[in-house]
C-alpha positions in Angstrom: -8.0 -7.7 39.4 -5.5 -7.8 42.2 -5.6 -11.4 42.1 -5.3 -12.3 38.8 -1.8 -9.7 38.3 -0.9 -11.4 41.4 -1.4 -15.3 39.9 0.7 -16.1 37.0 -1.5 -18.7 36.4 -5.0 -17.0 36.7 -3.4 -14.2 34.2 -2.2 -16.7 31.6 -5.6 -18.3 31.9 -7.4 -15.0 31.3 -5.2 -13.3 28.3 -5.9 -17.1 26.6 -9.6 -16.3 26.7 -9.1 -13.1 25.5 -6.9 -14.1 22.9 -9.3 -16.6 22.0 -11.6 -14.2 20.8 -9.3 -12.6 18.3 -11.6 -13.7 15.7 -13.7 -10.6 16.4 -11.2 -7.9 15.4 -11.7 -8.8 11.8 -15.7 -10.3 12.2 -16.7 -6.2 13.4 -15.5 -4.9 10.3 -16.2 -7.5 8.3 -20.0 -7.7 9.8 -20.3 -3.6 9.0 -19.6 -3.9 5.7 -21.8 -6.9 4.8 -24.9 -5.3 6.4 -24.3 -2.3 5.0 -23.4 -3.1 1.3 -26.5 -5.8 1.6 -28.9 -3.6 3.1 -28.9 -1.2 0.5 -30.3 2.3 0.9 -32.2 1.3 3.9 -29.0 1.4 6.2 -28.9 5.5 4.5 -29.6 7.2 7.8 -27.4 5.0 10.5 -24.9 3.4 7.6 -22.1 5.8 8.7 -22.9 5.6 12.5 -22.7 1.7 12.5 -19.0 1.6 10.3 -17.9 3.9 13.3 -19.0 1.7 15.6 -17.8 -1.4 13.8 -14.6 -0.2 13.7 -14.6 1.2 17.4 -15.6 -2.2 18.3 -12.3 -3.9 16.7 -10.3 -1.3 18.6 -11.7 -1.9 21.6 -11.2 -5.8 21.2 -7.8 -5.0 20.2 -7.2 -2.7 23.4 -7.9 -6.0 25.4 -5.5 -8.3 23.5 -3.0 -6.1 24.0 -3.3 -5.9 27.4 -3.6 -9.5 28.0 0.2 -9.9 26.5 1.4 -7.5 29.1 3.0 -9.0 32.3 3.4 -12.2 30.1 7.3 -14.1 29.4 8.3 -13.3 26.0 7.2 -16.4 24.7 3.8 -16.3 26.4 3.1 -13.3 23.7 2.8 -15.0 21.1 0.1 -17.4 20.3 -1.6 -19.1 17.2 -5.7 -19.2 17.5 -7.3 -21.8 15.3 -10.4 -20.6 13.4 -11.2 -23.4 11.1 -9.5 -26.0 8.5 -9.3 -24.1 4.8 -7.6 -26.0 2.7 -7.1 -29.6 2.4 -6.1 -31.3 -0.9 -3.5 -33.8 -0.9 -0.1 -32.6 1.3 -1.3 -29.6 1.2 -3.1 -27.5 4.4 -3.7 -24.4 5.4 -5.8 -23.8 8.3 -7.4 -20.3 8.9 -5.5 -19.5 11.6 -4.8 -15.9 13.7 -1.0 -15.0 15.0 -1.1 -13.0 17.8 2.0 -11.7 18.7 3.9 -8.6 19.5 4.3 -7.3 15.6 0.9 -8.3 14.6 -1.1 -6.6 17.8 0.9 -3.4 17.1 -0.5 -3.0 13.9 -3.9 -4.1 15.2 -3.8 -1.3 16.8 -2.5 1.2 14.6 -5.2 -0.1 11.9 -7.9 0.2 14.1 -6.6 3.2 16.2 -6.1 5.9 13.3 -8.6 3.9 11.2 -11.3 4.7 13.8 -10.5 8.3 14.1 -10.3 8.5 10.2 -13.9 6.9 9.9 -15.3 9.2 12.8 -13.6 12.6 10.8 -15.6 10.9 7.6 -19.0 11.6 8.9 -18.2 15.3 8.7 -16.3 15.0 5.5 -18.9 12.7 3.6 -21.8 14.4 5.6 -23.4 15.8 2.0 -22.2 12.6 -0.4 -25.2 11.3 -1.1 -23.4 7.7 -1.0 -22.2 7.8 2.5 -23.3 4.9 3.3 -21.6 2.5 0.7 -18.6 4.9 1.5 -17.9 3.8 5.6 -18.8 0.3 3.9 -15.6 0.1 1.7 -14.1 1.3 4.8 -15.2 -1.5 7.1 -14.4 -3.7 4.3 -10.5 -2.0 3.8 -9.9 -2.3 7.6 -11.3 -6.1 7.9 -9.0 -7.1 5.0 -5.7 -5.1 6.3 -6.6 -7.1 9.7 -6.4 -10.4 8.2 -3.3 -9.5 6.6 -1.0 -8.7 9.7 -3.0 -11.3 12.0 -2.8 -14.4 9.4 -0.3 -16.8 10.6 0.6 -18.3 6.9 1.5 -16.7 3.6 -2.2 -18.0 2.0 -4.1 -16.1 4.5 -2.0 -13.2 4.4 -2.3 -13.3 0.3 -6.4 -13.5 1.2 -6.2 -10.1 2.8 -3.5 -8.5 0.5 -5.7 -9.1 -2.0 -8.5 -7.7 -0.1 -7.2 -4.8 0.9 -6.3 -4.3 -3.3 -10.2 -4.5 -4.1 -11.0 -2.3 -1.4 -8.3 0.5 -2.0 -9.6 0.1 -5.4 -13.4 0.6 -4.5 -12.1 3.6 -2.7 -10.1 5.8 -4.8 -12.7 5.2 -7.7 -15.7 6.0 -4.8 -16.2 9.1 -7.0 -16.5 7.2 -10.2 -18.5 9.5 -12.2 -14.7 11.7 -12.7 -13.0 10.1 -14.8 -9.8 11.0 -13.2 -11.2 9.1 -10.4 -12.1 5.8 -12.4 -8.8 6.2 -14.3 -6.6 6.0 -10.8 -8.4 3.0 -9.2 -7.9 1.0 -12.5 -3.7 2.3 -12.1 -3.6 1.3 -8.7 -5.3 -1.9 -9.2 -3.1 -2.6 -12.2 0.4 -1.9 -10.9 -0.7 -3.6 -7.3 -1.7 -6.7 -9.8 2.4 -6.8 -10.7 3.6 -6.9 -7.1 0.7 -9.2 -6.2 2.7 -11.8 -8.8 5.6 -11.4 -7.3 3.4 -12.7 -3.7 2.1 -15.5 -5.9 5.3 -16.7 -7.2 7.4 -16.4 -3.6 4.1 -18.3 -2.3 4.3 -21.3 -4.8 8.1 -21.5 -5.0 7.9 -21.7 -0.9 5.6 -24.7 -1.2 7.4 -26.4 -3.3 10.8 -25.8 -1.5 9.2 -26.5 2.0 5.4 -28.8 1.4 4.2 -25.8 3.6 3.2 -22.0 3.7 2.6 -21.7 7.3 5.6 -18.8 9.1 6.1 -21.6 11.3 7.4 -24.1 8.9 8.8 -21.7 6.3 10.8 -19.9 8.9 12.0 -22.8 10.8 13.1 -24.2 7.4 14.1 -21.7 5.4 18.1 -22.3 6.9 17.8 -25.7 4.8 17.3 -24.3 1.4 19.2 -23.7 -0.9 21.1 -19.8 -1.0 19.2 -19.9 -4.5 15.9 -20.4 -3.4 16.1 -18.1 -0.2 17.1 -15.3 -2.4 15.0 -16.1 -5.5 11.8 -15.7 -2.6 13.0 -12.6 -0.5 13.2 -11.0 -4.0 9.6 -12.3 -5.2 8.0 -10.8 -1.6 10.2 -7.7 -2.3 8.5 -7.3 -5.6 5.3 -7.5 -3.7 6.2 -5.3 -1.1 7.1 -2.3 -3.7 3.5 -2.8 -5.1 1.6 -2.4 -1.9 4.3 0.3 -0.5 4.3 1.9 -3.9 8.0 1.7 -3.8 10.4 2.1 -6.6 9.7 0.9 -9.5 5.9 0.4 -8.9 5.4 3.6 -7.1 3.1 5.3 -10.0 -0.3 4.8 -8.8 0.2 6.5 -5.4 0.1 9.9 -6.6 -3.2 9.6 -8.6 -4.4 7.8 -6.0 -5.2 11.5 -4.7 -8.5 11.4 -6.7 -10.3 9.7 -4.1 -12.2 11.0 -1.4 -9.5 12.9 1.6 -10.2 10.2 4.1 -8.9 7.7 1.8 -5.7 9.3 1.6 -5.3 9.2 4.9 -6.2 5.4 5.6 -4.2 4.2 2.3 -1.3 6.2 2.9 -0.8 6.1 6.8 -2.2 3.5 8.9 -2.7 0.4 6.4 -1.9 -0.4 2.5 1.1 1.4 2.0 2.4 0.0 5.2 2.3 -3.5 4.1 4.9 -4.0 2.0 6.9 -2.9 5.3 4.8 -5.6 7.2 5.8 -8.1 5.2 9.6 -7.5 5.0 9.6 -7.4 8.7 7.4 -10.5 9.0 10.1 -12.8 7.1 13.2 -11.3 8.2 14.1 -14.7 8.6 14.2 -15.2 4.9 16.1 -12.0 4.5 18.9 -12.4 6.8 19.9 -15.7 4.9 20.3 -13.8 1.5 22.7 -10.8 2.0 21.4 -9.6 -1.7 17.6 -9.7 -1.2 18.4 -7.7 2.1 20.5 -5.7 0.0 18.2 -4.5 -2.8 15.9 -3.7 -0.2 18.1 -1.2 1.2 18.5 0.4 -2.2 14.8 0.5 -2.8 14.2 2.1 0.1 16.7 4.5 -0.3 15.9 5.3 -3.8 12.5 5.7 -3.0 13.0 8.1 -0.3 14.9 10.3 -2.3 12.5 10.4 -5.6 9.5 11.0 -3.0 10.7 13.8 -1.4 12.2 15.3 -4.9 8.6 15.0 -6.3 7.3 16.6 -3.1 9.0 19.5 -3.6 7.4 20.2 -7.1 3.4 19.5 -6.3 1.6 22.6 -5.5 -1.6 20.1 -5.3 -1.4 19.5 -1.5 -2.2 16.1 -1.6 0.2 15.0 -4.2 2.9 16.7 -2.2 2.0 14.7 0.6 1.6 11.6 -1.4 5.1 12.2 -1.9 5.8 12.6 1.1 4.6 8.8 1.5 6.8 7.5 -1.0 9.8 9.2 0.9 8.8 7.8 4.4 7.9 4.3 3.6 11.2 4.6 1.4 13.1 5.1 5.1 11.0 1.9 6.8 12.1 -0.1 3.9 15.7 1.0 4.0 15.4 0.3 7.7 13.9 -3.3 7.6 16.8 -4.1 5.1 19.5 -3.1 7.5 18.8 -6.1 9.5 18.1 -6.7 13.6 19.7 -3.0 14.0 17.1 -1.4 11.7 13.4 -3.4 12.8 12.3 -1.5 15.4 13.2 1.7 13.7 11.0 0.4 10.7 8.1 -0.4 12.8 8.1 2.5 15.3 8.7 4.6 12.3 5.8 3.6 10.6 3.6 4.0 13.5 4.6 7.8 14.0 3.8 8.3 10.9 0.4 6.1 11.0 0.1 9.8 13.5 1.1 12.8 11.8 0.5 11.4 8.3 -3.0 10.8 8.3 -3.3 13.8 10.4 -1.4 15.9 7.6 -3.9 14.4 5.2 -6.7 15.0 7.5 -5.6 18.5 7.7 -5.6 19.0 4.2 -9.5 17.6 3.7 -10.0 19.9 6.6 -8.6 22.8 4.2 -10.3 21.8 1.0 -13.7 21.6 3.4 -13.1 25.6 3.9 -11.7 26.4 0.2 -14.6 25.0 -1.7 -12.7 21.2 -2.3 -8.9 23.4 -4.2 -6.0 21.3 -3.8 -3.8 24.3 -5.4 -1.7 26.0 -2.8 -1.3 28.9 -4.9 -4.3 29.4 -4.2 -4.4 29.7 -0.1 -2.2 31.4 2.0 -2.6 33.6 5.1 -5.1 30.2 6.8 -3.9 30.0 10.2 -6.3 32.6 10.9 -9.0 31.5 9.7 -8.7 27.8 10.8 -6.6 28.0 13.6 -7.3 24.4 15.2 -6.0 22.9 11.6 -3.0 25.3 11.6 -2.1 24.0 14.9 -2.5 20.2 14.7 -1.4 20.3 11.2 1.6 22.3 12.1 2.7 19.5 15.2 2.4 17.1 12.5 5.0 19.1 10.0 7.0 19.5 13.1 7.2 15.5 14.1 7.7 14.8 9.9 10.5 17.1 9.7 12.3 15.2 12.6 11.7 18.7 15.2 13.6 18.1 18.3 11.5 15.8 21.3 8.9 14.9 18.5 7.7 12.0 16.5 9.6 11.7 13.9 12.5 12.9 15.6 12.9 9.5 17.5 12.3 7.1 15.3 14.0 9.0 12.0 17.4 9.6 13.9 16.9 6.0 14.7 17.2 4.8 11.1 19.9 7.5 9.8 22.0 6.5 12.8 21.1 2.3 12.0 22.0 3.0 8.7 25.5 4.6 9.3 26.1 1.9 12.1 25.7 -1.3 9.0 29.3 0.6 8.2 31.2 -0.1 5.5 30.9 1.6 2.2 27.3 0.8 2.1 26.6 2.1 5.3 28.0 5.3 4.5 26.3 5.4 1.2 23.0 4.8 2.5 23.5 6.9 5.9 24.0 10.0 3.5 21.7 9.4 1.1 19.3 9.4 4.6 20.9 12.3 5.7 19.8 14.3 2.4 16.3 13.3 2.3 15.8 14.2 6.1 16.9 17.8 4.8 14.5 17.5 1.7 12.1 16.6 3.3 12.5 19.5 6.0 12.1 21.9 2.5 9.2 20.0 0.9 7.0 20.4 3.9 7.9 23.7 4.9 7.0 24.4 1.7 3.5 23.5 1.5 3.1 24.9 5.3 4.2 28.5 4.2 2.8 28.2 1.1 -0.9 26.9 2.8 -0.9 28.9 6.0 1.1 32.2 6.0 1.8 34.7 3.3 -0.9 36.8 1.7 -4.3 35.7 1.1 -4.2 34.2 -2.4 -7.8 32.4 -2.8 -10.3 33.4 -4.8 -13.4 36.0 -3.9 -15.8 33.4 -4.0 -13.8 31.6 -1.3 -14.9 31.6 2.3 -12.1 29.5 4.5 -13.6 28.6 7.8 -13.0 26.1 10.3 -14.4 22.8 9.9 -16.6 21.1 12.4 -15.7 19.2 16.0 -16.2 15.8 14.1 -13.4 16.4 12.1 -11.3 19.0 14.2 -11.7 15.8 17.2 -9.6 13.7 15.1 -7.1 16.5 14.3 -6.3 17.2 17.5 -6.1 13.1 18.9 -3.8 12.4 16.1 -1.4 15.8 16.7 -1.2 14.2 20.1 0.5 10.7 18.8 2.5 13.0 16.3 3.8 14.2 19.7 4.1 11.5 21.9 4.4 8.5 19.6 7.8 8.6 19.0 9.3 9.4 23.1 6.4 6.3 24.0 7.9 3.9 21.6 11.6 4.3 21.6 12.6 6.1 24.8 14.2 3.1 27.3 14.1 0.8 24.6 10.5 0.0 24.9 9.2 -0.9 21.5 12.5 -2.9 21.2 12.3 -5.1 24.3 8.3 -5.9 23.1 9.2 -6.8 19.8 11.9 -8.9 21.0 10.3 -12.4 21.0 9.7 -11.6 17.1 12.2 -10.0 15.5 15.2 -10.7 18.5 16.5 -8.9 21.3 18.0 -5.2 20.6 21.6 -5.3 19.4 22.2 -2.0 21.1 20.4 0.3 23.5 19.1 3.4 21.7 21.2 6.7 22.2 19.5 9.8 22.9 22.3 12.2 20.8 24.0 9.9 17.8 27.5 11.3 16.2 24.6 12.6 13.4 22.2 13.9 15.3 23.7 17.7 14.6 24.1 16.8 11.4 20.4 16.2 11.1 19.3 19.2 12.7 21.4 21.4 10.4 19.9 20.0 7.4 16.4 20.7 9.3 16.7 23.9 9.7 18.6 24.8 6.3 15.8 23.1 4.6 13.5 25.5 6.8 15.5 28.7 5.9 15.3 28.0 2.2 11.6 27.3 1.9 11.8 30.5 4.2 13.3 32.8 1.8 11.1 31.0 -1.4 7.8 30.7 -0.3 7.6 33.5 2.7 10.4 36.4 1.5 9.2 36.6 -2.1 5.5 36.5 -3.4 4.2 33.3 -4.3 2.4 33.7 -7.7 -0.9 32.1 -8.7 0.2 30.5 -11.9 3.3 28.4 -11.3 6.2 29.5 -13.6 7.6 27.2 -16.0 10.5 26.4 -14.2 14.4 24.5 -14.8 14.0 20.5 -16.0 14.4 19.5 -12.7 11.3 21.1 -11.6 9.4 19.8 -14.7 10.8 16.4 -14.1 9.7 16.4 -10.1 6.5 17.8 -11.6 5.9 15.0 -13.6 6.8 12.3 -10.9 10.5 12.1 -12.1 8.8 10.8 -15.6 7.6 7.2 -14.1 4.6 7.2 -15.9 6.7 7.7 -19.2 9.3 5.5 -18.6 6.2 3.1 -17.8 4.9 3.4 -21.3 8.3 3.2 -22.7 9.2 -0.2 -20.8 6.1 -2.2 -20.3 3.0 -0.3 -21.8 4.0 0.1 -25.5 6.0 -3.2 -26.1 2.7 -4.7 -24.8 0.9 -3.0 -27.1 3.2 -4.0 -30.0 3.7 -7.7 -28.5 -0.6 -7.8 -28.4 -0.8 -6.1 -32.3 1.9 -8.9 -33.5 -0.1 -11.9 -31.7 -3.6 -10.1 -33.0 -1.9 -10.0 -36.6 -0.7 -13.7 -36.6 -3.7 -15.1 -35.3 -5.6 -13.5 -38.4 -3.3 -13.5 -40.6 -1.4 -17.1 -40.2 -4.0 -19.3 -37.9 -7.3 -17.9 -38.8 -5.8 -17.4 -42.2 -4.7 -21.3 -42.3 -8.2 -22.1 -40.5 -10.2 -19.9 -43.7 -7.6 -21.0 -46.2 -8.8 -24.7 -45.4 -12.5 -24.0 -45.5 -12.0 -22.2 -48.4 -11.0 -24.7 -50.2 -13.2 -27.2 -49.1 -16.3 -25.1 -50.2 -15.0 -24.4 -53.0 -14.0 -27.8 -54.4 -17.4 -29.0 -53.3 -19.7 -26.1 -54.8 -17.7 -27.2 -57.6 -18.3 -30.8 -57.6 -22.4 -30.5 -56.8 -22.8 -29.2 -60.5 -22.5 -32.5 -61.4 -25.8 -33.3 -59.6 -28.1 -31.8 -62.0 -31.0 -34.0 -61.6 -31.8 -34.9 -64.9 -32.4 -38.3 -66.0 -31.3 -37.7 -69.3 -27.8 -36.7 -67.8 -27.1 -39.4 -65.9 -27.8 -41.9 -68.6 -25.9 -39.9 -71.1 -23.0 -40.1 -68.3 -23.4 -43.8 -68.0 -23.1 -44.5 -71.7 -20.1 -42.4 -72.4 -18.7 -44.1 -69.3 -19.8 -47.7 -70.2 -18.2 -46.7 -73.3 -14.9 -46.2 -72.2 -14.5 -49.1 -70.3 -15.5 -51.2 -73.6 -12.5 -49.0 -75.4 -10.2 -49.5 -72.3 -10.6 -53.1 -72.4 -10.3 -53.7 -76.4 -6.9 -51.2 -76.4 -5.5 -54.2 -73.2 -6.3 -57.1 -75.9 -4.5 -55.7 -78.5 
């Protein structure tokens, strides 16, 4: 080992033949689910052991390709490994190829990381589903697909496993398929994801036209040569993409039904991988972005849009889940307005989102753990007084409400400060804008989640006499505690020195500036923190929480009813398609079919007419002949005279 750090050479040689082998992080995965979706109820007994090992495996694999990039040059860390030729028709190729390089091995191993633990918490959660097994295989299936999406080195690869990771988020929230809640949110997320997926389409066709190719090498090393048109006309198709998968503004409905499916799904879709995408693939082609001023712009307002109506609805969900599917929306909504800031903003985007990959899916995993003790209630009305009773959840899900809430030294501390301070530093009248409207949702967000951990864990005892609360088994507390640690530590590991920013450099550039420990906001922040603290405080902890939740101002019944998108929805798009498919439906029978009818109509008609002429009769037909004979003759005497 010795040897081989020592030799340049010998170490280049070695992370090549690990790289080489890439190909395994998605064939694990891949392999689990196909076994177990093909071996049917045979794979019953070990089906949840093998999509944990399966998934441990691509980890593992991961681990080691990671490592091999350390000690290399920048541009040693990147590398493209050829799988096979795809597509070949004409000028167009596209060869299944793997990038590994600094951005895509990061999310490897966040996807695999938190994915493993979330499969390994999953054999306590699912332990009684009779359908556990087809349950770890949608998993396997969900991770395989997210893999090919941040490891494909062109946009037809990477539109294979969006597309993948659509079916399988779909198979997943509607796992539960006999409530029709259930089946009803997999057919919204698959819907609204179908609109951004167009957008993805579009920006995929019009870059194949503009450049003859869809690989990131040729796209990005073009993209300077097109026309400002064109740039902007595709960093606004991927953006429209990107707000499916990240359920951002105005395609953010589905996220908050997608709380129907199973706890564990929660936690994989909304921390470590589909909600992350749209993220991923802003950061991906920032080189598209940074030649069109208004695509980067309008991401910037997504984002901070988005981060403002997720924490609002937060604050109104006494269904744990949905206020953490919020929650979500709001911190994806600060990754997006990061990625639009430019070279400033990446690393805050992408160190962001791996914190969160942390104390996200272990708030979510924290709540399952709380439903496993209070008989499967999402109301928090109904808990209260917990920490006693599950004190190992309590703890690990209160580190994780300390890192979200930006708590001094924690996760999201480092990485949150990084964006407000990113944002304020674009200057301008823009910066300011969106540096405030950061500002307010870090102090929202300090409410909404203080909220749900006073309302959840102190207080009187609210649940029902039928409810036992107890703490749930090591399989799932294991988890808990592993991800309170990265809620911890992610955030000091990735930013602290500049590390995360000097790794990423040979993708996304070299840091503009060093990272400050204290920023001119960083009081600022901490004010709002602890005033959104103090109100919850006096709310939810000072005064009695009742069991039925009053009616409320129209701001609450708005937040309540996600700030009316599902209305506005059927306003816009739902019921002008309706009307627009009762019009067509009425001209095709009325005027087409109608014509078509009118036709045949006539055409019977005329002939049923005409056959009474053919009688049969002898008699007839030589009666016809003579009276016709006979007006010939008369027609030819009347010409002589």
């Amino acid at each position: 080992m010795t040897t081989l750090l020592a030799d340049p050479q010998l170490h280049a040689q070695a992370a090549q033949g690990v790289q080489s082998a890439a190909w395994l992080l998605i064939a694990f995965p891949l392999a689990g689910a196909a076994i177990l979706l093909l071996g049917g109820r045979r794979t019953d007994k070990w089906g949840h052991l093998l999509g944990v090992a399966m998934s441990l495996a691509s980890f593992v694999v991961g681990v080691a390709v990671f490592v091999s990039m350390l000690g290399q040059p920048g541009t040693g860390r990147s590398r493209v490994v050829h799988l096979y030729q795809w597509v070949s028709v004409g000028s167009f190729k596209a060869d299944m190829n793997l990038l590994i390089d600094p951005l895509s091995i990061s999310f490897v191993l966040l996807i695999t990381g938190v994915g493993s633990l979330i499969h390994i918490y999953s054999i306590g959660y699912m332990s009684h589903d009779p359908d556990r097994r087809r349950f770890f295989a949608y998993l396997n299936l969900f991770v395989a697909a997210m893999l090919l999406l941040v490891l494909a080195d062109n946009y037809l690869s990477l539109y294979v496993g969006w597309e993948g990771v659509g079916l399988a988020s779909y198979l997943l929230i509607g796992f539960w398929q006999h409530k029709p809640s259930a089946a009803a949110a997999a057919k919204k997320a698959f819907i609204v994801n179908r609109v951004g997926d167009f957008g993805l389409s579009v920006a995929i066709m019009l870059m194949f036209a503009t450049f003859g190719s869809v690989s990131f090498q040729d796209v990005f090393g073009h993209a300077s040569q097109a026309s400002h048109g064109t740039i902007t006309a595709i960093g606004l198709l991927l953006l429209l993409g990107a707000c499916g998968k990240s359920a951002q503004l105005p395609l953010q409905s589905w996220l908050l039904d997608a709380m129907e499916g199973p706890t564990p799904v929660s936690a994989l879709i909304h921390a470590a991988t589909m909600v992350t995408a749209g993220v991923y693939l802003v950061v991906r082609s920032h080189a598209i972005f940074e030649l069109s001023p208004e695509a980067r712009l309008l991401v910037m307002i997504v984002g901070a849009a988005t981060l403002i109506a997720g924490a609002i609805i937060g604050c109104a969900k006494d269904d744990i889940k949905k206020a953490l599917a919020g929650s979500t929306m709001s911190q994806i909504g600060y990754m997006m307005l990061a990625a639009g800031i430019g070279k400033a903003g990446y690393v805050f985007a992408i160190a962001h989102l791996i914190a969160h990959g942390f104390f996200k899916a272990g708030l979510f995993l924290g709540a399952g753990s709380i439903m496993h003790g209070m008989n499967d209630d999402v109301d928090m009305r109904k808990f209260g007084g917990l920490r006693k009773v599950m004190p190992i959840t309590f703890a690990t899900f209160g580190l994780g409400y300390l890192a979200i809430i930006g708590f001094p030294g924690l996760s999201g501390w480092w990485t949150k400060d990084g964006i407000i301070d990113a944002a304020f530093e674009k200057g301008g009248t823009s910066g300011q804008i969106l540096g405030w409207t950061a500002l307010i949702g870090a102090g929202i967000t300090a409410y909404y989640m203080s909220r749900v951990m006073f309302m959840t864990f102190f207080g009187e005892r609210r649940w029902d006499e039928d409810v036992h609360p107890h703490e749930s088994p090591q399989v799932m507390t294991i988890p808990l505690i592993l991800l309170a640690l990265g809620s911890i530590a992610a955030g000091a590991f990735l930013i602290a020195g500049d590390r995360f920013a000097n790794f990423l450099a040979p993708v996304i550039g070299a840091p503009q500036v060093a990272h400050k420990l204290i920023t001119p906001y960083t009081g600022v922040v901490f004010v709002l923190m602890v005033a959104g603290v103090a109100i919850a405080y006096v709310q939810y902890l000072r005064r009695p929480v009742p069991r039925t939740a009053p009616a409320g101002s129209f701001p609450v019944v708005a937040a309540r009813k996600d700030l009316y998108g599902d209305a506005l929805n059927e306003s816009l798009l739902m019921r002008p398609g309706q009307w627009l498919t009762r019009l067509t439906v009425y001209f095709d029978s009325r005027t087409v079919d109608g014509l078509v009818n009118g036709v045949a109509a006539f055409v019977g008609g005329t002939s049923g007419r005409v056959r009474r002429l053919q009688t049969g009769y002898v008699r007839s037909y030589a009666l016809s002949m003579f009276f016709g004979a006979a007006l010939i003759v008369g027609a030819l005497l009347l010409v002589r005279l």
